[in-house]
GUTI-226834 format. One line per 10 residues: number of its first residue (from 1); their letters; for each residue x, y, z of N, C-alpha, C. Coordinates in Angstrom, 3 decimals. Layout:
% GUTI-226834
NUM) a) X,Y,Z,X,Y,Z,X,Y,Z | ...
This chain:
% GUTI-226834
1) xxxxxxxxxx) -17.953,36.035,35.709,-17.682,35.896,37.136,-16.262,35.356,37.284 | -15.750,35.976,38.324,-13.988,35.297,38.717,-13.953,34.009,39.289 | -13.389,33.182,38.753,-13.166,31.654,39.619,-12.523,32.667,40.234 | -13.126,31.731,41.847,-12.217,31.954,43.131,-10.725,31.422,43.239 | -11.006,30.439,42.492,-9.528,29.556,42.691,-8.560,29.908,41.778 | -8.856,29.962,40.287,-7.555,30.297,39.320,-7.990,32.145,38.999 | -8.586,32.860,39.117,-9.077,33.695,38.417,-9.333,34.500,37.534 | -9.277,32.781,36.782,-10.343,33.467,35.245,-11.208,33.173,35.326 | -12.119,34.339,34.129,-13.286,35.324,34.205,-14.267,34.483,33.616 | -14.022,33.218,33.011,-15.316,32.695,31.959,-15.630,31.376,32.550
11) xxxxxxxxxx) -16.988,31.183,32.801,-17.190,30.124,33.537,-18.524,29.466,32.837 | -19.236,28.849,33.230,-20.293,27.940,33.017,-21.307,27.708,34.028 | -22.748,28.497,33.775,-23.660,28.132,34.704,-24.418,26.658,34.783 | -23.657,25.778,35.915,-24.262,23.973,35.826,-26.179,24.713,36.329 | -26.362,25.018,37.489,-27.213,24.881,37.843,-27.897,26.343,38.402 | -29.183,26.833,38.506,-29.718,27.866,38.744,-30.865,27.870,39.493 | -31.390,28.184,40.815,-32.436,28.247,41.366,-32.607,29.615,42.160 | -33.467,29.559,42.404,-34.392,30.574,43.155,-34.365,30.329,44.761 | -33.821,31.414,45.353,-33.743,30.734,47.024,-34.229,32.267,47.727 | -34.117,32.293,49.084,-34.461,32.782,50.048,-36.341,33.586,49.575
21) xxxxxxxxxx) -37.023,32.978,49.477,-38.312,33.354,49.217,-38.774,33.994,48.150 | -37.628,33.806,47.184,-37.652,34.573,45.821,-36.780,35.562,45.640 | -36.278,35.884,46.725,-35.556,37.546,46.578,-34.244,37.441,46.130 | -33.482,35.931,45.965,-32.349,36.085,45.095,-32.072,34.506,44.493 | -30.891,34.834,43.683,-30.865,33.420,42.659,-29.524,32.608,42.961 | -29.419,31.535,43.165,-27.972,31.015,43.520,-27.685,30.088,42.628 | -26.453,30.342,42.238,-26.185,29.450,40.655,-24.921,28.670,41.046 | -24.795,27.424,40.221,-23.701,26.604,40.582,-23.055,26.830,39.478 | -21.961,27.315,39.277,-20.960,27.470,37.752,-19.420,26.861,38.093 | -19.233,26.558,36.873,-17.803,25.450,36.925,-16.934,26.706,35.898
31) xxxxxxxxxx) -15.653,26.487,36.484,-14.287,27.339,35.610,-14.439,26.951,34.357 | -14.259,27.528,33.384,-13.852,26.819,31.837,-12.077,26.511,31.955 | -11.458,26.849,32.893,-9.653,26.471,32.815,-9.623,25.356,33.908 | -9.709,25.747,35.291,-9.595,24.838,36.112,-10.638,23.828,36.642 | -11.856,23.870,35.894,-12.972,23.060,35.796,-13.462,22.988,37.326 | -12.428,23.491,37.993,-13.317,23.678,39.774,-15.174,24.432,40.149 | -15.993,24.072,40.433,-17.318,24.302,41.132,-16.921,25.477,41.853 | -18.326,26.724,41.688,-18.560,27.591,42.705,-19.601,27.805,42.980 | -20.304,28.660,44.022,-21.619,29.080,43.734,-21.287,31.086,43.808 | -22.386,31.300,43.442,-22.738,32.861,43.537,-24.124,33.003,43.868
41) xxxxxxxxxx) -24.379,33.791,44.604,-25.873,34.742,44.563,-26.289,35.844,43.553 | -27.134,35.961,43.318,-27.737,37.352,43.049,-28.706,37.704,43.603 | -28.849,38.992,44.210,-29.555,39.657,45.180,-30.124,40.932,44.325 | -31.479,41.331,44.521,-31.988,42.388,44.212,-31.405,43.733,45.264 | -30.900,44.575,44.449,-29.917,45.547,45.571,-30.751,46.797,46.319 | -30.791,46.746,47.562,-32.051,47.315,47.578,-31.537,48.729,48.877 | -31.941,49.596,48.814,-31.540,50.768,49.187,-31.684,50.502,51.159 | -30.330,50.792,51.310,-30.293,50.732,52.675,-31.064,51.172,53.787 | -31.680,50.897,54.265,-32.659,51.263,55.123,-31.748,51.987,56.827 | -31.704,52.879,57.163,-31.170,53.534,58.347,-32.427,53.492,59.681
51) xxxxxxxxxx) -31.374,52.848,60.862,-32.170,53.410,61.402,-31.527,54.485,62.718 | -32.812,55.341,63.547,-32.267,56.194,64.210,-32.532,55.195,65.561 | -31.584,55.834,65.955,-31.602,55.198,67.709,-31.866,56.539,68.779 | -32.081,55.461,69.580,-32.804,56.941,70.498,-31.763,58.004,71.249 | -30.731,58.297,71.056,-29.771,59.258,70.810,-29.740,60.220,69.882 | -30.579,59.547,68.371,-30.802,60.350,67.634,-29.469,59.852,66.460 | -28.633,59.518,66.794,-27.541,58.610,65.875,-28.588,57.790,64.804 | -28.097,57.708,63.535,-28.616,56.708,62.638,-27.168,55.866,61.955 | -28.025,54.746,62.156,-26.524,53.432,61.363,-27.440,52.753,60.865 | -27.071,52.269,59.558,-27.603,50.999,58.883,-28.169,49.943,59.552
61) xxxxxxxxxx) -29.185,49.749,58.821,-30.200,48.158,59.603,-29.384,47.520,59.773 | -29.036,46.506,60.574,-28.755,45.106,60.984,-29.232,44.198,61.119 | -29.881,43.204,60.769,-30.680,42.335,60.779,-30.060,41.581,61.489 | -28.720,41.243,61.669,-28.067,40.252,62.993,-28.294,40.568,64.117 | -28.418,41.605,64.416,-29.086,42.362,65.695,-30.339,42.130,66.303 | -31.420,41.897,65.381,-32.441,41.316,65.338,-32.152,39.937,66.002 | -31.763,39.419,65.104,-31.705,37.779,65.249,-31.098,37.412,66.823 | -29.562,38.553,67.083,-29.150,38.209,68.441,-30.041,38.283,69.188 | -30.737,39.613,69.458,-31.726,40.021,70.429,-32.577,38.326,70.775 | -32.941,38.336,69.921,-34.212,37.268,70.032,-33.731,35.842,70.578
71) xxxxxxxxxx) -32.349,35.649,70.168,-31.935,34.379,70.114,-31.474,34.048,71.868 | -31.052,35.955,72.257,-31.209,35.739,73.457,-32.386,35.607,74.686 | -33.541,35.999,74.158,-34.891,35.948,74.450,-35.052,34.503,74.800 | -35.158,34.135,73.293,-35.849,32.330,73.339,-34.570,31.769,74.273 | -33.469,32.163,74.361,-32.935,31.126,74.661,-33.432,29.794,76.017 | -32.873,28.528,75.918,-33.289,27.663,76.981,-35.023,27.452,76.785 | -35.369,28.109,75.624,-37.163,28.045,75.461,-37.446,27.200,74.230 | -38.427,26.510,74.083,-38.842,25.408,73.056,-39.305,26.088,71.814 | -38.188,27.320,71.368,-38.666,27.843,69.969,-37.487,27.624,68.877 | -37.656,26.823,68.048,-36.764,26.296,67.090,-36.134,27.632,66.476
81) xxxxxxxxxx) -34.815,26.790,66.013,-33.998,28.203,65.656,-34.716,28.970,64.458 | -35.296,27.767,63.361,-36.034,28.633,62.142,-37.274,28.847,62.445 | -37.802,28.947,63.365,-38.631,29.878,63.958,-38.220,31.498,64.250 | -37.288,31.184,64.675,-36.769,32.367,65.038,-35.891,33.167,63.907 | -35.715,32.466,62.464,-35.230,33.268,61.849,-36.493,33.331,61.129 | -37.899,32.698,60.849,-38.695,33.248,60.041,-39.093,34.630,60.761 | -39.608,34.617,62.114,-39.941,35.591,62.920,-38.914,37.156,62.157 | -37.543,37.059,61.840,-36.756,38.116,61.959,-37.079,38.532,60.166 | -36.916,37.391,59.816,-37.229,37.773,58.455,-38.487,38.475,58.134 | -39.762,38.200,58.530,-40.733,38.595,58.898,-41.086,40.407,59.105
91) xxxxxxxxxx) -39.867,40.404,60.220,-40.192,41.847,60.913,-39.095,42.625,59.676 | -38.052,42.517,58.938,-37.121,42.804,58.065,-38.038,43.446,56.590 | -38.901,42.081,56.417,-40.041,42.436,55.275,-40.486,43.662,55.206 | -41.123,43.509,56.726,-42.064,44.374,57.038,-41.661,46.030,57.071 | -40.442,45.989,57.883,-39.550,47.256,58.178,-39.231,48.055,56.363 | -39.256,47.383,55.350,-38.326,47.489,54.090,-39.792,47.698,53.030 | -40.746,47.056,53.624,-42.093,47.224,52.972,-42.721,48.895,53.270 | -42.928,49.182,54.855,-43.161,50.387,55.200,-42.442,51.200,55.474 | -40.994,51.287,55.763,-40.547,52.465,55.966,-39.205,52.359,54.955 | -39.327,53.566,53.768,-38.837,53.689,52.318,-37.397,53.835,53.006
101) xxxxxxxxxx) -36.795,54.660,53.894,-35.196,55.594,54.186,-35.124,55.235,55.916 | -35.863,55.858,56.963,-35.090,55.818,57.756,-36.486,55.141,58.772 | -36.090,54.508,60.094,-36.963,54.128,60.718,-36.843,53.989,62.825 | -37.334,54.567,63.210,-36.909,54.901,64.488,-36.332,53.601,65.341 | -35.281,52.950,65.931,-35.376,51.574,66.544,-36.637,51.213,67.650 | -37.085,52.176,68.197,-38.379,52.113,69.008,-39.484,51.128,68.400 | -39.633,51.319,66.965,-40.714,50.689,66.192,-39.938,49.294,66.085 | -38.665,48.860,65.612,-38.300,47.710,65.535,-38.020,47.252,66.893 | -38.364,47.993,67.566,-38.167,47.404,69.132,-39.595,46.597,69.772 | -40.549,47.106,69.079,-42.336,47.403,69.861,-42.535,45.845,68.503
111) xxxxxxxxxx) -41.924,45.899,67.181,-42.353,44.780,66.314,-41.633,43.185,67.094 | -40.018,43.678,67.328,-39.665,42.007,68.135,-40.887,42.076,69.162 | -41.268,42.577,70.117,-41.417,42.316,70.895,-43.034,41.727,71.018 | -43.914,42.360,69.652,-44.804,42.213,69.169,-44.991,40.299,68.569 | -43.284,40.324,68.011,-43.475,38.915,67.768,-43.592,37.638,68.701 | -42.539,38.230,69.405,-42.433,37.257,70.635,-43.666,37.182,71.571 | -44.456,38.091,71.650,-45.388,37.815,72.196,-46.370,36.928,71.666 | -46.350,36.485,70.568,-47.235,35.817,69.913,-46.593,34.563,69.875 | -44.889,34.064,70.154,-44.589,32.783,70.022,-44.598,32.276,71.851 | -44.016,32.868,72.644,-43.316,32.402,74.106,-43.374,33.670,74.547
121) xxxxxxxxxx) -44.806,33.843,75.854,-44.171,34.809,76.450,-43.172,34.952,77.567 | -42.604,33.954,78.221,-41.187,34.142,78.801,-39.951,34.929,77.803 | -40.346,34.438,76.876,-38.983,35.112,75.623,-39.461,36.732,75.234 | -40.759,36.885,75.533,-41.373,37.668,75.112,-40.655,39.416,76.653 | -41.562,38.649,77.449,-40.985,39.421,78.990,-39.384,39.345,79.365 | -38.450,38.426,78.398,-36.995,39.032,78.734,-37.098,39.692,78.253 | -37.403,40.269,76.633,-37.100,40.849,75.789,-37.423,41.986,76.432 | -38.595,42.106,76.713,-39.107,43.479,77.035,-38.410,43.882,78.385 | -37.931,43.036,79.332,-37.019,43.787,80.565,-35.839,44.518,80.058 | -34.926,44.021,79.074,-33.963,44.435,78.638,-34.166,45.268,77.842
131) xxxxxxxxxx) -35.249,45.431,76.805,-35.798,46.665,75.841,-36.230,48.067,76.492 | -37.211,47.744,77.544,-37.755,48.960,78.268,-36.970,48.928,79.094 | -35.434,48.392,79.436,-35.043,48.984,80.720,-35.805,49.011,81.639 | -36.476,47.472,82.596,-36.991,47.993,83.735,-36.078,48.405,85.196 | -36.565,49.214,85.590,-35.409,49.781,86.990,-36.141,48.619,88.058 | -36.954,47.804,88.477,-36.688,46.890,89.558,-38.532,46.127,89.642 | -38.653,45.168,90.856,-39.364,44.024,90.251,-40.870,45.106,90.014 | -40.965,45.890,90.416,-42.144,46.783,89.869,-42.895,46.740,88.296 | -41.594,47.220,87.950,-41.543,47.405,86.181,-42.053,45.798,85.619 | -41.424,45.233,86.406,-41.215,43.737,85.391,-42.675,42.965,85.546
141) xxxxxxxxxx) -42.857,43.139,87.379,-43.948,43.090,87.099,-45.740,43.699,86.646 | -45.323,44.715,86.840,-46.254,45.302,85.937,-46.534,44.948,84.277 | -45.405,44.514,83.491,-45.640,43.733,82.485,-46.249,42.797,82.358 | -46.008,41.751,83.604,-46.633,40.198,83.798,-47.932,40.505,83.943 | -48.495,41.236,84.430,-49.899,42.078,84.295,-50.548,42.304,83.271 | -49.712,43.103,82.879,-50.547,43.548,81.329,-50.734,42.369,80.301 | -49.457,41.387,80.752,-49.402,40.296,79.786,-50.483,39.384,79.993 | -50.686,38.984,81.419,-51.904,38.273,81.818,-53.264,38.969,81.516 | -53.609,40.097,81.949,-54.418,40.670,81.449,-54.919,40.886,79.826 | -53.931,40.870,79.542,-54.114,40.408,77.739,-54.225,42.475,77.434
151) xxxxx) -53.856,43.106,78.121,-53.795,44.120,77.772,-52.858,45.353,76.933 | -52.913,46.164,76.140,-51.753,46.416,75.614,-51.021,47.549,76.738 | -49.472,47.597,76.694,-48.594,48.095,77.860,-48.846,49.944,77.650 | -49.283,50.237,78.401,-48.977,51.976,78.517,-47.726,51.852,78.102 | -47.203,53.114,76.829,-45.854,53.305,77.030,-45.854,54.872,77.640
Protein backbone atom coordinates (compact mmCIF):
# COMPACT_ATOMS: atom_id res chain seq x y z
CA UNK A 1 0.00 0.00 0.00
CA UNK A 2 1.28 3.78 -0.78
CA UNK A 3 1.92 5.96 2.31
CA UNK A 4 -0.16 8.87 1.61
CA UNK A 5 2.38 11.11 2.92
CA UNK A 6 5.98 10.02 1.61
CA UNK A 7 4.95 7.42 -1.01
CA UNK A 8 6.56 4.49 -0.27
CA UNK A 9 5.08 1.25 -0.95
CA UNK A 10 6.05 -0.92 2.28
CA UNK A 11 4.25 -0.45 5.31
CA UNK A 12 3.16 -2.33 8.46
CA UNK A 13 -0.26 -3.59 9.43
CA UNK A 14 -0.56 -2.10 13.51
CA UNK A 15 -4.12 -3.05 13.65
CA UNK A 16 -7.03 -5.02 11.72
CA UNK A 17 -10.78 -5.26 12.26
CA UNK A 18 -13.85 -6.07 10.73
CA UNK A 19 -16.36 -3.08 10.26
CA UNK A 20 -19.51 -2.13 8.52
CA UNK A 21 -21.44 -5.51 9.37
CA UNK A 22 -18.76 -7.66 8.08
CA UNK A 23 -18.66 -6.53 4.54
CA UNK A 24 -15.21 -4.89 4.81
CA UNK A 25 -11.88 -4.75 6.84
CA UNK A 26 -10.17 -1.50 8.04
CA UNK A 27 -6.57 -1.74 8.95
CA UNK A 28 -4.33 0.72 10.73
CA UNK A 29 -0.68 0.49 9.02
CA UNK A 30 2.36 2.69 9.82
CA UNK A 31 5.14 3.71 6.84
CA UNK A 32 8.34 1.65 7.27
CA UNK A 33 10.34 5.30 6.08
CA UNK A 34 8.27 7.99 7.51
CA UNK A 35 6.77 5.94 10.37
CA UNK A 36 3.45 8.18 9.82
CA UNK A 37 -0.22 6.14 10.62
CA UNK A 38 -2.89 5.42 7.94
CA UNK A 39 -5.91 3.57 7.60
CA UNK A 40 -7.29 1.61 4.47
CA UNK A 41 -10.44 -0.40 3.79
CA UNK A 42 -11.06 -3.42 2.04
CA UNK A 43 -14.30 -3.90 0.48
CA UNK A 44 -15.70 -6.99 -1.19
CA UNK A 45 -16.10 -5.53 -4.91
CA UNK A 46 -19.33 -6.16 -5.86
CA UNK A 47 -20.96 -5.70 -9.31
CA UNK A 48 -22.77 -2.50 -9.80
CA UNK A 49 -26.20 -2.65 -9.52
CA UNK A 50 -28.16 -0.11 -12.25
CA UNK A 51 -31.04 1.27 -11.86
CA UNK A 52 -33.80 2.30 -14.49
CA UNK A 53 -35.77 5.37 -13.88
CA UNK A 54 -38.99 5.91 -15.16
CA UNK A 55 -37.81 7.57 -18.40
CA UNK A 56 -36.33 4.44 -18.98
CA UNK A 57 -32.59 6.00 -18.46
CA UNK A 58 -30.44 3.63 -16.23
CA UNK A 59 -27.46 5.14 -13.87
CA UNK A 60 -25.76 3.42 -11.15
CA UNK A 61 -27.31 2.90 -7.60
CA UNK A 62 -26.76 5.67 -5.29
CA UNK A 63 -27.21 4.97 -2.01
CA UNK A 64 -26.76 8.83 -1.04
CA UNK A 65 -29.88 9.34 -2.72
CA UNK A 66 -31.50 7.07 -0.55
CA UNK A 67 -30.20 8.51 2.50
CA UNK A 68 -31.06 12.28 1.12
CA UNK A 69 -34.56 11.32 0.29
CA UNK A 70 -35.23 10.10 3.75
CA UNK A 71 -33.22 12.54 5.65
CA UNK A 72 -35.56 14.89 4.04
CA UNK A 73 -38.66 12.95 5.12
CA UNK A 74 -37.65 12.55 8.87
CA UNK A 75 -36.53 15.78 8.93
CA UNK A 76 -37.73 18.05 12.24
CA UNK A 77 -39.12 14.25 13.29
CA UNK A 78 -37.81 12.22 16.40
CA UNK A 79 -35.93 9.61 14.14
CA UNK A 80 -32.25 9.44 14.99
CA UNK A 81 -29.85 9.86 12.26
CA UNK A 82 -28.61 5.99 12.66
CA UNK A 83 -31.87 5.06 12.37
CA UNK A 84 -32.05 6.37 9.36
CA UNK A 85 -28.90 5.06 8.05
CA UNK A 86 -29.73 1.47 9.34
CA UNK A 87 -33.17 1.87 7.52
CA UNK A 88 -31.00 2.73 4.05
CA UNK A 89 -28.61 0.16 4.63
CA UNK A 90 -31.33 -2.19 5.08
CA UNK A 91 -33.20 -1.38 1.80
CA UNK A 92 -29.35 -1.42 -0.11
CA UNK A 93 -29.03 -5.20 1.34
CA UNK A 94 -32.04 -5.96 0.19
CA UNK A 95 -31.94 -4.27 -3.42
CA UNK A 96 -28.17 -6.21 -3.97
CA UNK A 97 -29.65 -9.49 -2.36
CA UNK A 98 -32.68 -9.62 -5.00
CA UNK A 99 -32.06 -7.88 -7.88
CA UNK A 100 -28.53 -9.47 -9.54
CA UNK A 101 -28.04 -6.24 -12.65
CA UNK A 102 -30.69 -3.85 -12.99
CA UNK A 103 -33.70 -2.70 -10.82
CA UNK A 104 -36.65 -0.37 -11.65
CA UNK A 105 -36.49 2.99 -9.13
CA UNK A 106 -40.33 2.41 -8.64
CA UNK A 107 -39.39 -0.69 -6.41
CA UNK A 108 -36.73 1.37 -4.46
CA UNK A 109 -39.26 3.95 -4.31
CA UNK A 110 -42.43 1.55 -2.86
CA UNK A 111 -39.23 -0.10 -0.31
CA UNK A 112 -38.29 3.75 1.29
CA UNK A 113 -41.51 4.29 1.55
CA UNK A 114 -42.34 0.83 2.89
CA UNK A 115 -39.74 1.73 5.54
CA UNK A 116 -40.86 4.82 6.65
CA UNK A 117 -44.00 3.66 7.13
CA UNK A 118 -43.03 1.42 9.71
CA UNK A 119 -40.78 4.17 11.61
CA UNK A 120 -42.94 7.88 11.42
CA UNK A 121 -45.75 8.18 9.41
CA UNK A 122 -45.47 11.99 8.92
CA UNK A 123 -41.93 11.13 7.32
CA UNK A 124 -43.61 8.43 5.78
CA UNK A 125 -46.64 10.79 3.91
CA UNK A 126 -43.85 13.49 2.87
CA UNK A 127 -42.12 10.95 1.28
CA UNK A 128 -44.89 9.66 -0.50
CA UNK A 129 -46.27 13.37 -1.61
CA UNK A 130 -43.05 14.02 -3.25
CA UNK A 131 -42.61 10.26 -4.62
CA UNK A 132 -46.15 9.89 -6.13
CA UNK A 133 -46.28 13.39 -7.17
CA UNK A 134 -49.53 14.33 -5.63
CA UNK A 135 -51.35 17.09 -7.94
CA UNK A 136 -53.44 18.72 -4.85
CA UNK A 137 -55.02 18.13 -1.24
CA UNK A 138 -57.09 15.19 -2.83
CA UNK A 139 -54.10 12.97 -3.54
CA UNK A 140 -52.50 13.69 -0.20
CA UNK A 141 -55.35 13.12 1.33
CA UNK A 142 -56.42 10.14 0.10
CA UNK A 143 -53.12 8.70 1.44
CA UNK A 144 -53.95 9.87 5.06
CA UNK A 145 -56.79 7.42 4.44
CA UNK A 146 -55.31 4.58 3.37
CA UNK A 147 -52.73 5.25 6.04
CA UNK A 148 -55.38 5.44 8.77
CA UNK A 149 -57.21 2.79 7.43
CA UNK A 150 -54.20 0.60 7.65
CA UNK A 151 -54.83 -0.19 4.07
CA UNK A 152 -52.44 -0.86 1.25
CA UNK A 153 -52.49 2.36 -1.49
CA UNK A 154 -54.07 1.45 -5.00
CA UNK A 155 -51.28 2.25 -7.31
Amino acid sequence: MKCPFCGHIEDKVIDTRISQEGSSVRRRRECLVCEKRFTTYEHIEENTLMVIKKDGKREPFDKSKIISGMVKACEKRPIKTEDIYNLVNGIEHDLLRNYEKEVESSIIGEKIMEALKKVDHVAYVRFASVYREFKDTNDFMDELKNLINNKPRRC
